[in-house]
DRENTORKOL-3810 file (N, C-alpha, C; in nm, 4 decimals):
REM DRENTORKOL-3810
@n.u->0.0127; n.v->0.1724; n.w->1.7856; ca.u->0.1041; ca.v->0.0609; ca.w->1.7940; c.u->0.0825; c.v->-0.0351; c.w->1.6772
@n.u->-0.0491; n.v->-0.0765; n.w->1.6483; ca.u->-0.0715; ca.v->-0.1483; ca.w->1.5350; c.u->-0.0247; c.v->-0.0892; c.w->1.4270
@n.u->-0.0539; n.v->0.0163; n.w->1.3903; ca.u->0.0018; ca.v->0.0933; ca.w->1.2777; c.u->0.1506; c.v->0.0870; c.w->1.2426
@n.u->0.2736; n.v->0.0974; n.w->1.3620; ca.u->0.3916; ca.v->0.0873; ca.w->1.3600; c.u->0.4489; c.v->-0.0462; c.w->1.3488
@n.u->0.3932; n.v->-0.1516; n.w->1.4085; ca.u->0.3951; ca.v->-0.2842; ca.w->1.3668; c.u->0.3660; c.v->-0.3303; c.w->1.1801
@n.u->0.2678; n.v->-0.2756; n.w->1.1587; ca.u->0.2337; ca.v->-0.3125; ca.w->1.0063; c.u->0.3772; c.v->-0.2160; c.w->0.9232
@n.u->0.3863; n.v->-0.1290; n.w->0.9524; ca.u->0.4974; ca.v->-0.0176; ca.w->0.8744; c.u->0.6810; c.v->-0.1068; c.w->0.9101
@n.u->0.6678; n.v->-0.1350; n.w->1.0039; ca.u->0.8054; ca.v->-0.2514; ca.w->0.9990; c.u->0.7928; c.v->-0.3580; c.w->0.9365
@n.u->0.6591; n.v->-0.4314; n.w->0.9143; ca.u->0.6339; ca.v->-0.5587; ca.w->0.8579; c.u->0.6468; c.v->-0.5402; c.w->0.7451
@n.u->0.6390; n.v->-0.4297; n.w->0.6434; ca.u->0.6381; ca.v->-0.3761; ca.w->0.5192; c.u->0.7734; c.v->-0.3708; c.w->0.4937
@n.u->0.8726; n.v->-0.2547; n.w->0.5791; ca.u->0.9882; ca.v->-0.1816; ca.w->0.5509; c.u->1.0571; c.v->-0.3444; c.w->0.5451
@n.u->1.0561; n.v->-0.3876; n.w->0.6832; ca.u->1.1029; ca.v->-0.5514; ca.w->0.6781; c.u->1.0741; c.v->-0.6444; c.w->0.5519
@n.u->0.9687; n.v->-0.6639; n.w->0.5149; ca.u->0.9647; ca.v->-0.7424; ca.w->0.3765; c.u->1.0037; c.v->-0.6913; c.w->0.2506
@n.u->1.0145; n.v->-0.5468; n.w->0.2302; ca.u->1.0573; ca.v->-0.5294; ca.w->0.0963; c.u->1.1853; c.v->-0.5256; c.w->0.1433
@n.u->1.2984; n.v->-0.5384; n.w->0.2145; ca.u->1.4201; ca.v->-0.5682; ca.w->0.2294; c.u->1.4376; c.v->-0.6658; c.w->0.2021
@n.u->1.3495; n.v->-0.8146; n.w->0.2386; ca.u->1.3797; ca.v->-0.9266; ca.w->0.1898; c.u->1.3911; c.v->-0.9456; c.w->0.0719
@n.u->1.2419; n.v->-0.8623; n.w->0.0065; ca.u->1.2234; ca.v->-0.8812; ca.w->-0.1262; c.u->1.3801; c.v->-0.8424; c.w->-0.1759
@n.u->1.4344; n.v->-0.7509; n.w->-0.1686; ca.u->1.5561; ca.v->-0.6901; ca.w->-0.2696; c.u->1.6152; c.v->-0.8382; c.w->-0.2483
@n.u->1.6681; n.v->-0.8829; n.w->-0.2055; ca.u->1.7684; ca.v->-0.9692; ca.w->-0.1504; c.u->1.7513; c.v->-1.1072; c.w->-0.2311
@n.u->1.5792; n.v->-1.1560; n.w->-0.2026; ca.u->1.5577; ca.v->-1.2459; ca.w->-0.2646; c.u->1.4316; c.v->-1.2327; c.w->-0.3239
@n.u->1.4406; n.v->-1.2923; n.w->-0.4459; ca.u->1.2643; ca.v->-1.3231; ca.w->-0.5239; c.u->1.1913; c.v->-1.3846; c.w->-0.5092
@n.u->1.1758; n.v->-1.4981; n.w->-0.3977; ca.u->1.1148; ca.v->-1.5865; ca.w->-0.3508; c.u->1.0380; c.v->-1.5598; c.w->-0.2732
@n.u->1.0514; n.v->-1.3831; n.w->-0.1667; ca.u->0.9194; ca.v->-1.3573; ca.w->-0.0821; c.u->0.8805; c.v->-1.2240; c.w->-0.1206
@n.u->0.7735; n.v->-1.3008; n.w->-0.1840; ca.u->0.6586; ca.v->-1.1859; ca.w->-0.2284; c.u->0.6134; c.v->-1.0835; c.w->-0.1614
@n.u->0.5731; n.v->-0.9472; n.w->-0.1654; ca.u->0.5573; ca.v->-0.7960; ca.w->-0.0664; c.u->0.3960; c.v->-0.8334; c.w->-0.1593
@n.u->0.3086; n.v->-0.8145; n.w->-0.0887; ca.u->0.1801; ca.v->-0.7486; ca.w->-0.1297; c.u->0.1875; c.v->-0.6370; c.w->-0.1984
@n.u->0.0761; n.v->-0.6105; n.w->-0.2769; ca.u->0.0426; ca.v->-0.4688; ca.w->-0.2821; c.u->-0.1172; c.v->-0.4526; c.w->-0.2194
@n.u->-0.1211; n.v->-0.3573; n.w->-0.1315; ca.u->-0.2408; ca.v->-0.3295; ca.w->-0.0345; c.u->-0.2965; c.v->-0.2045; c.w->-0.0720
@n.u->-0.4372; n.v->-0.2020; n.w->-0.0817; ca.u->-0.5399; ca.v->-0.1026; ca.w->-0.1181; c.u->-0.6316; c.v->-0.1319; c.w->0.0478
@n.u->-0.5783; n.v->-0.0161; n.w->0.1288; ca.u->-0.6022; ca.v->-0.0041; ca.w->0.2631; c.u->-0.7379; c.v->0.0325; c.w->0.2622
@n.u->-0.8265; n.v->-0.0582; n.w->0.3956; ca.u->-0.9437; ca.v->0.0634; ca.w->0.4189; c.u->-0.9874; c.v->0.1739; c.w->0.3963
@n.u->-0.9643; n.v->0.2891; n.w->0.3964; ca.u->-0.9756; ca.v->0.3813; ca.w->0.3504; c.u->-0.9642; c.v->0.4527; c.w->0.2417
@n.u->-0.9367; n.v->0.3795; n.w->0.1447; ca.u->-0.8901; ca.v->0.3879; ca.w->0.0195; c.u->-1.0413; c.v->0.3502; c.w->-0.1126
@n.u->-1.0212; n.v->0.4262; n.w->-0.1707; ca.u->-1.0801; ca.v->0.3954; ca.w->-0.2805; c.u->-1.0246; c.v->0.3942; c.w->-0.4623
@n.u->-1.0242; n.v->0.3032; n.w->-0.5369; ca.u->-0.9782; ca.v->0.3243; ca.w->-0.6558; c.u->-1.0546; c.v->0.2918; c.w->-0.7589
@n.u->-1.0066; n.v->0.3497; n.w->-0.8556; ca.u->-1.1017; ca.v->0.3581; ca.w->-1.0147; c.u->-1.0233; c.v->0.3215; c.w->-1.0730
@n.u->-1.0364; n.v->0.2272; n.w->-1.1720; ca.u->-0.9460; ca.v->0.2063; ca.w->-1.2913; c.u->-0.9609; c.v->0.0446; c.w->-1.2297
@n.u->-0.8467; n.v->-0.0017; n.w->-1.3404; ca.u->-0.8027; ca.v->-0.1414; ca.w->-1.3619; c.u->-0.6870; c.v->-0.1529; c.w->-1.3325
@n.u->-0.6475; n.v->-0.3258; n.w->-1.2636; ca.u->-0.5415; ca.v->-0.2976; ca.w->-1.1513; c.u->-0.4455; c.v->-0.4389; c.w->-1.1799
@n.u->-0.3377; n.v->-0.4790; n.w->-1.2831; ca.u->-0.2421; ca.v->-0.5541; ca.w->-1.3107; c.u->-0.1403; c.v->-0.6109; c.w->-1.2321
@n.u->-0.1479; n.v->-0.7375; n.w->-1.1792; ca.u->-0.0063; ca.v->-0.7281; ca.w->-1.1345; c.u->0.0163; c.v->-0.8877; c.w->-1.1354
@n.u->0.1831; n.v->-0.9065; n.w->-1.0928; ca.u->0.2363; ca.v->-1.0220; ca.w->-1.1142; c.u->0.2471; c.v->-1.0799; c.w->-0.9827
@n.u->0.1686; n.v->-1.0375; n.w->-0.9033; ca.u->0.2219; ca.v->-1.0677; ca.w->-0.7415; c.u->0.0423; c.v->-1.0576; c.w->-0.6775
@n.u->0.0815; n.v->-1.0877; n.w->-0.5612; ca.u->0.0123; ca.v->-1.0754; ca.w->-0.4812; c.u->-0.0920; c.v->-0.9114; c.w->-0.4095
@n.u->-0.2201; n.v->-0.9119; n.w->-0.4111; ca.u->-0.3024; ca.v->-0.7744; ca.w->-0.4296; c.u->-0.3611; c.v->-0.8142; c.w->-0.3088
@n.u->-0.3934; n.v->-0.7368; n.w->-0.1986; ca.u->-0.4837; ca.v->-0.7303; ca.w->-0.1119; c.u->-0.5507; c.v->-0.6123; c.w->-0.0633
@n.u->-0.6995; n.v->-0.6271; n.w->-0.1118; ca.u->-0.7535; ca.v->-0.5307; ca.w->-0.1243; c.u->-0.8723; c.v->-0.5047; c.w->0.0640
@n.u->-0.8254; n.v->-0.3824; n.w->0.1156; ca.u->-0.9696; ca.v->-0.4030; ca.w->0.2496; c.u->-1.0231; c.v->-0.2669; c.w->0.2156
@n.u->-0.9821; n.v->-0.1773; n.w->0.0895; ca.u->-1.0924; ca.v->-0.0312; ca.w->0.0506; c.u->-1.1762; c.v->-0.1056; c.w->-0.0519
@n.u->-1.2057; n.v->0.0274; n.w->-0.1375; ca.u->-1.2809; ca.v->-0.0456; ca.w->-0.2513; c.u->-1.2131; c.v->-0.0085; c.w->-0.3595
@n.u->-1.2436; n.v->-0.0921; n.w->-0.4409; ca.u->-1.2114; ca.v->-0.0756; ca.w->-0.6065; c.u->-1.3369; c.v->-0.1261; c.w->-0.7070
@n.u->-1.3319; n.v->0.0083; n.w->-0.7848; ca.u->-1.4013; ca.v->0.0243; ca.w->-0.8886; c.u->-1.3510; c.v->-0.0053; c.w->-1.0438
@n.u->-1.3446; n.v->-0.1556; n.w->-1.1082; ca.u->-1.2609; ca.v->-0.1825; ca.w->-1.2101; c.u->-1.2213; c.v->-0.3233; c.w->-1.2161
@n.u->-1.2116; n.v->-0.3422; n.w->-1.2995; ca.u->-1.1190; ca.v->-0.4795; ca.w->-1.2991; c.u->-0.9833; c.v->-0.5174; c.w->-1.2721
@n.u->-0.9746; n.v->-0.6519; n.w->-1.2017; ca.u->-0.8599; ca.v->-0.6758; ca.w->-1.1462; c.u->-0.8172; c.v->-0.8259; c.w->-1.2180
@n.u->-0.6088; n.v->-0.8142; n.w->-1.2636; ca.u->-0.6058; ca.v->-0.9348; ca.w->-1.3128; c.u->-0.4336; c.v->-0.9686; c.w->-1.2527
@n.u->-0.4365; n.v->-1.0183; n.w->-1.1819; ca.u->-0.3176; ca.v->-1.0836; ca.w->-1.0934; c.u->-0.3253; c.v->-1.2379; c.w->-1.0662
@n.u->-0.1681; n.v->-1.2710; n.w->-1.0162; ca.u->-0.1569; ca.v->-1.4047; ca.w->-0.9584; c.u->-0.2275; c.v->-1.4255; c.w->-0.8447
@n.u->-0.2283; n.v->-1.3735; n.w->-0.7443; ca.u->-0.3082; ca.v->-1.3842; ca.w->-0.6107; c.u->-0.3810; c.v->-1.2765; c.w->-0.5293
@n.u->-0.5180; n.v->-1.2902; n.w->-0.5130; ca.u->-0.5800; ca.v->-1.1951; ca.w->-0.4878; c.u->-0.6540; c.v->-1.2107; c.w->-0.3534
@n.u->-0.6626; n.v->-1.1393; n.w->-0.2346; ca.u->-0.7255; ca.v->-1.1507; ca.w->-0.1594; c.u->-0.8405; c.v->-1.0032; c.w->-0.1278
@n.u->-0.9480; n.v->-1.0486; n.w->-0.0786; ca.u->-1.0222; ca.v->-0.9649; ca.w->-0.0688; c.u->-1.0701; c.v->-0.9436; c.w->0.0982
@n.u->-1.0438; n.v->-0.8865; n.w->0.1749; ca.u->-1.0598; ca.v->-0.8524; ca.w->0.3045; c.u->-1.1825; c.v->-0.8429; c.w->0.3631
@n.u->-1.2118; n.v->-0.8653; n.w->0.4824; ca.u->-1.3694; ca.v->-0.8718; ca.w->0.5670; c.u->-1.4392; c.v->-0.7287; c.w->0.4870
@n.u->-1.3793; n.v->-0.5815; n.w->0.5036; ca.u->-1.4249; ca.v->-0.4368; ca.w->0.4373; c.u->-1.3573; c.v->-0.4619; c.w->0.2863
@n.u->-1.3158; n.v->-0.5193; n.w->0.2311; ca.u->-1.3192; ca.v->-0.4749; ca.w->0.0909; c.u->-1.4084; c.v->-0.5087; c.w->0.0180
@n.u->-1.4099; n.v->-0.4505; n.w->-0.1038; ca.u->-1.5373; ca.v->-0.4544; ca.w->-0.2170; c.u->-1.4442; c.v->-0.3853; c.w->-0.3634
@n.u->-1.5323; n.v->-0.5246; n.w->-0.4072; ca.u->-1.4507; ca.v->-0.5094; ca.w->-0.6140; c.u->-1.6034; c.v->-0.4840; c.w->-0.6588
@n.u->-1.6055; n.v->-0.4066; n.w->-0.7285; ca.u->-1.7103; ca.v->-0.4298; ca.w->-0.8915; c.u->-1.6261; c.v->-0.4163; c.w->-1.0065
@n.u->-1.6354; n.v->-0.5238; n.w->-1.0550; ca.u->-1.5508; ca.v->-0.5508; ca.w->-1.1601; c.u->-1.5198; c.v->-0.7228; c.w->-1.1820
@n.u->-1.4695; n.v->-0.7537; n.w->-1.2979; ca.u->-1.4087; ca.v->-0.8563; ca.w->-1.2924; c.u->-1.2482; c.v->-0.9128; c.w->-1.2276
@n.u->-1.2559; n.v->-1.0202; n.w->-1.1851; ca.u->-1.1418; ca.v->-1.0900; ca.w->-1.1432; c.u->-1.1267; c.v->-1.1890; c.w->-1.2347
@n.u->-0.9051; n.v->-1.1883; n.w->-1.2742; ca.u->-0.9002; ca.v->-1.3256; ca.w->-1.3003; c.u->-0.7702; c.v->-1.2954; c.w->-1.2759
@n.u->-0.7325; n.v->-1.4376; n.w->-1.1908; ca.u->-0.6294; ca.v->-1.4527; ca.w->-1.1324; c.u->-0.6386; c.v->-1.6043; c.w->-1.0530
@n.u->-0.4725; n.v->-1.6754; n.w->-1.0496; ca.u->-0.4768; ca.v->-1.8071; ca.w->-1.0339; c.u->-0.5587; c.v->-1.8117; c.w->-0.8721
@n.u->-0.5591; n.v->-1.7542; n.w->-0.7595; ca.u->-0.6224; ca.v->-1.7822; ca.w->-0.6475; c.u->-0.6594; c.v->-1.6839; c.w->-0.5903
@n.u->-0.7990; n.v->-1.6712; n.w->-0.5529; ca.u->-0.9298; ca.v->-1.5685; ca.w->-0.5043; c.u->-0.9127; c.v->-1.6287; c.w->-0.3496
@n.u->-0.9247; n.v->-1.5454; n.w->-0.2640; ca.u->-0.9906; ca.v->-1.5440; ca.w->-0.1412; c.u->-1.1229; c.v->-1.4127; c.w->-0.1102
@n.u->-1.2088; n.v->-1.4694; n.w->-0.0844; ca.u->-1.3117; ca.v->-1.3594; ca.w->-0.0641; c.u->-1.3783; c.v->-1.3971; c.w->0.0902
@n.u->-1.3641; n.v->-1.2489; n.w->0.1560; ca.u->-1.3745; ca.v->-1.2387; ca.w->0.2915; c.u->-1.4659; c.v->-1.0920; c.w->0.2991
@n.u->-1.4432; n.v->-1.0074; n.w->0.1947; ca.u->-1.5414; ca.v->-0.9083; ca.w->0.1818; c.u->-1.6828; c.v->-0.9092; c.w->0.0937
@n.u->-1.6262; n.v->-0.8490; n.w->-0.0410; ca.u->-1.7271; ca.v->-0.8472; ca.w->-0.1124; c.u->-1.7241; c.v->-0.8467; c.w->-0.3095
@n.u->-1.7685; n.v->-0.9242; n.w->-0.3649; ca.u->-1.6920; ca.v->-0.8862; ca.w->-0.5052; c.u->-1.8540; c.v->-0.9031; c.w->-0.5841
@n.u->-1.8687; n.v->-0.7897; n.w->-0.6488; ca.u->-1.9849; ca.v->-0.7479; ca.w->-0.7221; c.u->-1.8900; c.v->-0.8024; c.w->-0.9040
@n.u->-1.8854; n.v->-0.9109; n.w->-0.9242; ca.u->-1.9012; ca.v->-0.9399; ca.w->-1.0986; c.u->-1.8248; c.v->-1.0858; c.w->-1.0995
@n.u->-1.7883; n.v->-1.1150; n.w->-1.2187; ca.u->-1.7533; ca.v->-1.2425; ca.w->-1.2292; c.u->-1.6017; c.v->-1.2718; c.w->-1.2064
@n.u->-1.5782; n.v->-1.3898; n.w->-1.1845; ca.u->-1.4307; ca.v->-1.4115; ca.w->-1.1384; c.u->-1.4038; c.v->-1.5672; c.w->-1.1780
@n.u->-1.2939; n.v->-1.5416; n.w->-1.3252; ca.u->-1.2215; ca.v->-1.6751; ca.w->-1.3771; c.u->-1.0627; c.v->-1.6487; c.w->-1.2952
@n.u->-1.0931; n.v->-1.8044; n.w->-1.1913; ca.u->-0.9751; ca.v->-1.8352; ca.w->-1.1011; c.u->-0.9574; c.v->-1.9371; c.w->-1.1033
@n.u->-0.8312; n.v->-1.9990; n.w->-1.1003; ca.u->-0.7972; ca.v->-2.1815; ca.w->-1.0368; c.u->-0.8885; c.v->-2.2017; c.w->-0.9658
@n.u->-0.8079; n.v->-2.1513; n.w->-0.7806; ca.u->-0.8742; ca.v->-2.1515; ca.w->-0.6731; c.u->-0.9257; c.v->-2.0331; c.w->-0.6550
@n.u->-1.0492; n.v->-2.0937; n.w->-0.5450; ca.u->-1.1289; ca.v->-1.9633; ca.w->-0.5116; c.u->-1.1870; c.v->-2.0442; c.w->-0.3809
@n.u->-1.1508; n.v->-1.9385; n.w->-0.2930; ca.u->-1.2115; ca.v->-1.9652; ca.w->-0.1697; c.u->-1.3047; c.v->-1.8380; c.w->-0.1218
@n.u->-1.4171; n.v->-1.9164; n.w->-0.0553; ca.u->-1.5504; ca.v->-1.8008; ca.w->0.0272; c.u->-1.5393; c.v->-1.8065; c.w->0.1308
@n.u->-1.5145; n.v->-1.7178; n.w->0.2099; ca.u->-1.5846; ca.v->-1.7390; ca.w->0.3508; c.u->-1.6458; c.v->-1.7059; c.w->0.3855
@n.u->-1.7156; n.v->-1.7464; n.w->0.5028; ca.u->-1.8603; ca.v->-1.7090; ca.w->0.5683; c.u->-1.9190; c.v->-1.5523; c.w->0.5721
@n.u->-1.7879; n.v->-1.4800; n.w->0.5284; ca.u->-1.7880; ca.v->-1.3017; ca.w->0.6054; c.u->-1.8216; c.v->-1.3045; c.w->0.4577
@n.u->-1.8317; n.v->-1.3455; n.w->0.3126; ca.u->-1.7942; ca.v->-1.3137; ca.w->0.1985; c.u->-1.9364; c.v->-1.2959; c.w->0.1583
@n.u->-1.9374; n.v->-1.1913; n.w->0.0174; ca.u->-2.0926; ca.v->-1.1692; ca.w->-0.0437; c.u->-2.0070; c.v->-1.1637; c.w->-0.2044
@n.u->-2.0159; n.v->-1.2751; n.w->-0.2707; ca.u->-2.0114; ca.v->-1.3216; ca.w->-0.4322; c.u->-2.1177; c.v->-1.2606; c.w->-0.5332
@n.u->-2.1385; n.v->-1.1979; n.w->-0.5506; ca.u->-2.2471; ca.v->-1.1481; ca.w->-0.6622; c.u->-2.1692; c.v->-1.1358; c.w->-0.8468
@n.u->-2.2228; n.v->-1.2511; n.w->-0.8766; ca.u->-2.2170; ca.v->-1.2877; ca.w->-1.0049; c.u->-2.1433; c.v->-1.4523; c.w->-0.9852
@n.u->-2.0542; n.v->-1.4434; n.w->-1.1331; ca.u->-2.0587; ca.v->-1.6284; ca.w->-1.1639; c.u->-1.9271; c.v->-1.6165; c.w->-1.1732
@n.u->-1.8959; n.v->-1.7790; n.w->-1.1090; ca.u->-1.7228; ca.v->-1.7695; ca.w->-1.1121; c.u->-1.7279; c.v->-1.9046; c.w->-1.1688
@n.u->-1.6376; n.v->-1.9024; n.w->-1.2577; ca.u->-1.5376; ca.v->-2.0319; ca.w->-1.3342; c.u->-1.3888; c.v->-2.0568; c.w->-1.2792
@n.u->-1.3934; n.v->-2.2016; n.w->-1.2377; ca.u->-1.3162; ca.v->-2.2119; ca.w->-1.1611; c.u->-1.2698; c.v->-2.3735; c.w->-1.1515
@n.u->-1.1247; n.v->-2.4065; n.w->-1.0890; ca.u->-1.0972; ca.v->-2.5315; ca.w->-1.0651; c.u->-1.1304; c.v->-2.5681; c.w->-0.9394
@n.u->-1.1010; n.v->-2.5375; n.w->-0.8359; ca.u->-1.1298; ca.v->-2.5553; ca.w->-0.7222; c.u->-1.1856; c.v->-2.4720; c.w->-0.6681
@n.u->-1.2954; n.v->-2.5227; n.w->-0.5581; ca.u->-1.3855; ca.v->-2.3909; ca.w->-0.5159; c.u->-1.3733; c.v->-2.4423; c.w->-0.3478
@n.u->-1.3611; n.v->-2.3766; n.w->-0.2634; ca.u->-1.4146; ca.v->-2.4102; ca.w->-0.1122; c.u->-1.4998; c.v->-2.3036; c.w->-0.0513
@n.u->-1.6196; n.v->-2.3482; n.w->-0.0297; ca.u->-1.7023; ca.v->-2.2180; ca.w->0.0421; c.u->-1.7282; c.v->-2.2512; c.w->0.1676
@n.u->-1.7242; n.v->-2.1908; n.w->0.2696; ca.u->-1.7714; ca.v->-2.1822; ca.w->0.3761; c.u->-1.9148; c.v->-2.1588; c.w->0.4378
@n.u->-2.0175; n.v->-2.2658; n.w->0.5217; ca.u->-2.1101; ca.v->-2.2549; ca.w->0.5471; c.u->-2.1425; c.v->-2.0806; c.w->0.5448
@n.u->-2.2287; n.v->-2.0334; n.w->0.5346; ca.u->-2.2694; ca.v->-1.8898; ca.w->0.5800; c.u->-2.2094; c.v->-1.7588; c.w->0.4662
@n.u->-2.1478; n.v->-1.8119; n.w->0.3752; ca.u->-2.1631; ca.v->-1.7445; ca.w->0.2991; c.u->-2.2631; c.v->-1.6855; c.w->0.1931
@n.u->-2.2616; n.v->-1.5882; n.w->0.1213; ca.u->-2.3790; ca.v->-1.4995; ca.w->0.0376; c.u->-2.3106; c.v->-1.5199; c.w->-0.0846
@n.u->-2.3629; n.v->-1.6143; n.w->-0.1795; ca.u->-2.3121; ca.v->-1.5922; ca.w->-0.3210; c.u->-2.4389; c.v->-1.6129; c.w->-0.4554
@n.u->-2.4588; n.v->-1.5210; n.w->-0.4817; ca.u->-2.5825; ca.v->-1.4856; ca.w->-0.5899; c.u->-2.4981; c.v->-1.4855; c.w->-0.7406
@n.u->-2.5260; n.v->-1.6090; n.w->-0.7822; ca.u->-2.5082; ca.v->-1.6354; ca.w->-0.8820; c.u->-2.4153; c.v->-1.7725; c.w->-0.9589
@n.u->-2.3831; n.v->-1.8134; n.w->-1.0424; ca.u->-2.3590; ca.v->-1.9967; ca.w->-1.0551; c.u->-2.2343; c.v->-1.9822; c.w->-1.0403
@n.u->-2.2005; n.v->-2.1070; n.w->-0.9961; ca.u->-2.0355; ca.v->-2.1415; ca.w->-0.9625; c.u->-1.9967; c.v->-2.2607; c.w->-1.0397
@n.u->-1.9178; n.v->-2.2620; n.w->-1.2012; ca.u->-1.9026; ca.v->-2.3272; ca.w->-1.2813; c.u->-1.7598; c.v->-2.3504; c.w->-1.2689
@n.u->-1.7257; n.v->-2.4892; n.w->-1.3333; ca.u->-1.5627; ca.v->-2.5463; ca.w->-1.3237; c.u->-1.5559; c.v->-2.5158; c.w->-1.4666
@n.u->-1.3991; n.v->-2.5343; n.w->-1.4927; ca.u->-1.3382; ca.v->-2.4780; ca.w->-1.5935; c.u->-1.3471; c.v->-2.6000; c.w->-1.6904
@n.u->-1.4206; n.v->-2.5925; n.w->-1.8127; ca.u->-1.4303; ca.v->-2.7220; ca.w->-1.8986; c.u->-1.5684; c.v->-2.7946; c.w->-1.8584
@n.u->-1.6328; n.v->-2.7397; n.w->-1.7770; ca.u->-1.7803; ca.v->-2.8514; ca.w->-1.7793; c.u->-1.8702; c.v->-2.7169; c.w->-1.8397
@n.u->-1.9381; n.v->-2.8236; n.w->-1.9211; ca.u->-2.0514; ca.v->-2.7737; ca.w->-2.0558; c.u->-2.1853; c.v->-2.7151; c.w->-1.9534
@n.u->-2.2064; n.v->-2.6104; n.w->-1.9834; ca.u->-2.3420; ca.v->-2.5091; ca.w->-1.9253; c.u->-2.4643; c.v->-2.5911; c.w->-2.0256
@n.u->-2.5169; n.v->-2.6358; n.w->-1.9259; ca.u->-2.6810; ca.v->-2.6805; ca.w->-1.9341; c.u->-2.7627; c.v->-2.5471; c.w->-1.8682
@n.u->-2.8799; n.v->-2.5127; n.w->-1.9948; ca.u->-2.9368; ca.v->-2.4086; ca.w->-1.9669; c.u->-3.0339; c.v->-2.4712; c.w->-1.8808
@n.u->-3.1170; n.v->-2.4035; n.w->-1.7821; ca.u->-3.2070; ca.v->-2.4521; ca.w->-1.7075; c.u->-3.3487; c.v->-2.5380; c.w->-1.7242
@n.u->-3.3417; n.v->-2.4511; n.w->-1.8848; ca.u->-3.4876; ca.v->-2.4990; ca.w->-1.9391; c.u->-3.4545; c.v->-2.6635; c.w->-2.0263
@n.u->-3.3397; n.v->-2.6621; n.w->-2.0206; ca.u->-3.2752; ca.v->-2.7729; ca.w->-2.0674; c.u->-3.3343; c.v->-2.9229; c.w->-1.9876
@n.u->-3.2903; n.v->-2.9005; n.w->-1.8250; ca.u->-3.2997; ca.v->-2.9758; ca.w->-1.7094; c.u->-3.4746; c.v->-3.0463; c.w->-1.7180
@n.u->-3.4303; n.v->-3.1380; n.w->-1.7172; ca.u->-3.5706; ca.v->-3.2106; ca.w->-1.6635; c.u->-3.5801; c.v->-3.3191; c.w->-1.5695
@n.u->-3.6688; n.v->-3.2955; n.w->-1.4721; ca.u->-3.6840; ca.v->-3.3720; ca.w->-1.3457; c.u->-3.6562; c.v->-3.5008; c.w->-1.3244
@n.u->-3.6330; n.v->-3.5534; n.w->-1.2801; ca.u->-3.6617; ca.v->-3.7727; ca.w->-1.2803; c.u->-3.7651; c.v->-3.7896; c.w->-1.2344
@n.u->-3.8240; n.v->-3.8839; n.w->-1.2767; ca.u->-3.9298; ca.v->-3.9527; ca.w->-1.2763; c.u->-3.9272; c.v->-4.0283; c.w->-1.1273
@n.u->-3.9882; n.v->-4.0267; n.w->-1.0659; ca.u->-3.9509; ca.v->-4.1093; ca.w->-0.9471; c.u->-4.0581; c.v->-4.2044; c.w->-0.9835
@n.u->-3.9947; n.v->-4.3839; n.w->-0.9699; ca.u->-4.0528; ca.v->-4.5079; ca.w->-1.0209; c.u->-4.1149; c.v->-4.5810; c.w->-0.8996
@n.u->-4.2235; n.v->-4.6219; n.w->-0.8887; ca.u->-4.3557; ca.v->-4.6896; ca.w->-0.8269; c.u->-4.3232; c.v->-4.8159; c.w->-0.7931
END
């Protein structure tokens, strides 16, 4: 039943799409799915298999089971699965289900308590201070 529900929700939206350009159809890389290569688009990507490659679209979501290795860049990230490399986005949202491994540059960031993200989360235009750079304050007596 779920299955036949999602297959009308599809057949149903790319009908709209013909009609009008204003509602966007996903393109979906299903659970079970796996891909290689690098993956372009002008629309909206939602990935719950895996992909092996880089990805560069307007809107990208990443599902509780999906997983990228590769880079992302695209105006808005949602990560709910898993993304193994770096990701230059506007927005980028984490959630708690999400595992970030590497560094994202970014305008807006929202993470959710309980998330896993290994590695720095930099805004777009602020200057990288190396660590060895940093020095402590003095706390005064």
């Amino acid at each position: 039943m779920k299955n036949l529900k999602r297959l009308i929700y599809l057949k149903f939206a790319r009908r709209l799409s013909r009609n009008s350009q204003t509602i966007p159809v996903p393109s979906i890389i299903s659970n079970n799915s796996s891909v290689e290569g690098n993956i372009e688009s002008s629309g909206i990507v939602h990935i719950d298999g895996n992909l092996n490659g880089n990805i560069h679209c307007d809107e990208l979501v990443i599902g509780v089971k999906g997983c990228i290795k590769g880079e992302v860049k695209a105006q808005n990230l949602y990560i709910y699965g898993t993304l193994e490399g770096n990701a230059d986005v506007d927005t980028i949202f984490i959630a708690k289900t999400a595992k970030l491994i590497g560094d994202s540059i970014h305008n807006v960031i929202s993470i959710e308590p309980g998330a896993y993200i290994e590695g720095r989360c930099r805004r777009k235009g602020a200057d990288v201070i190396a660590m060895s750079e940093v020095k402590p304050k003095s706390k005064a007596k």
